[in-house]
C-alpha positions, 0 to 999 in steps of 0.5 A: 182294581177288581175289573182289572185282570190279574195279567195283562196279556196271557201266553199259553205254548202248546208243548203237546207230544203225540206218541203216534206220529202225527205232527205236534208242537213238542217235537217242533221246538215248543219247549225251547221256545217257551223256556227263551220267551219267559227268560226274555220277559223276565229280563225285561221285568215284564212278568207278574201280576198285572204284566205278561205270563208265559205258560205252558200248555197241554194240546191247543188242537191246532199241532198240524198248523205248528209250532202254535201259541195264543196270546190271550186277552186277544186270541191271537194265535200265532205260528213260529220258527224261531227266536226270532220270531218269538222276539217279533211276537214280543217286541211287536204284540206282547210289548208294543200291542200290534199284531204280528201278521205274517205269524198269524194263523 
């Protein structure tokens, strides 16, 4: 069990928040967002060890191509709008492990 990581997939939300006027993920929603996908996740019984982990995130450094989030152990970095949108990225890669496309970045 020692090769195996202690979550299958890692989600990290940029709740970055820039006081100087420069565009971030906070003032685009992030922290609704984040909120909604580790409710979603929890209804469906998929948080904790060996499933999926939903964190919050300081700066990832991409705030101007925002909302971002990154799926880990992939590296998949994603763009969003809306729940909809989250529950695509659930549904689709978190749960049934195709990339979302259209969300990519």
């Amino acid at each position: 069990m020692a090769d195996k990581p202690y979550f299958e997939k890692h989600v990290f939300v940029c709740m970055n928040q820039r006081d100087d006027g420069q565009p971030c993920c906070m003032e685009r929603g992030a922290q609704g967002v984040q909120k909604y996908a580790k409710s979603r996740l929890k209804a469906l019984d998929m948080t904790g060890p060996g499933k999926i982990r939903i964190n919050q995130s300081g700066c990832l450094d991409r705030c101007d191509e925002g909302p971002v989030l990154v799926v880990y152990p992939e590296g998949v970095w994603y763009t969003y709008i809306d729940h909809s949108d989250i529950d695509e990225i659930i549904d689709s890669h978190l749960l049934g492990g195709k990339i979302v496309e259209r969300l990519k970045i």
